[in-house]
N, C-alpha and C positions, 0 to 999 in steps of 0.2 A: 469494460467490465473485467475483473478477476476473480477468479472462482478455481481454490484447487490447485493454486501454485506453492513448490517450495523453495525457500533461498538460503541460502550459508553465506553470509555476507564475511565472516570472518574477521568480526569488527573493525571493517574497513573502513561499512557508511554508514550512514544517518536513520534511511528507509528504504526497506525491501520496495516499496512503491510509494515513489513520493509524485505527488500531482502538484505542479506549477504554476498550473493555471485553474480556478475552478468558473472565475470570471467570463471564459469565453466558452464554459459549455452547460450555461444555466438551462438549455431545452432539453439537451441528452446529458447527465451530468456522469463524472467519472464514477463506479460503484466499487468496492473493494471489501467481497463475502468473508466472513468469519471462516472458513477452509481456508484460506493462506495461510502459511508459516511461515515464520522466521527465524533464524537462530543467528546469532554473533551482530547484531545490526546493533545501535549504537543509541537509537532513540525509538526502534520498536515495528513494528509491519509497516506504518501509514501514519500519514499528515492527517490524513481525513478519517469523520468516524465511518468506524467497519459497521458492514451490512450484516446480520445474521443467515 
């Protein structure tokens, strides 16, 4: 879970959090809250949809 991180990616990457795999954690799945930021990242916070 992420909640409340911030990143300057400095248009380096892709995603501040990007999940790879969602396939191997359908029981506890990865969660990524609406409090993250990201600035300079290239395709936005997340692969996955944000949690409020």
């Amino acid at each position: 879970m992420w909640r409340g991180d911030k990143s300057d990616l400095g248009g380096a990457g892709e995603y501040a959090i990007k999940i790879s795999s969602v396939s191997k954690c359908k029981a506890k799945p990865d969660v990524v809250h609406a409090s993250n930021t990201v600035t300079g990242a290239k395709s936005g916070l997340t692969n996955i949809p944000v949690t409020p």
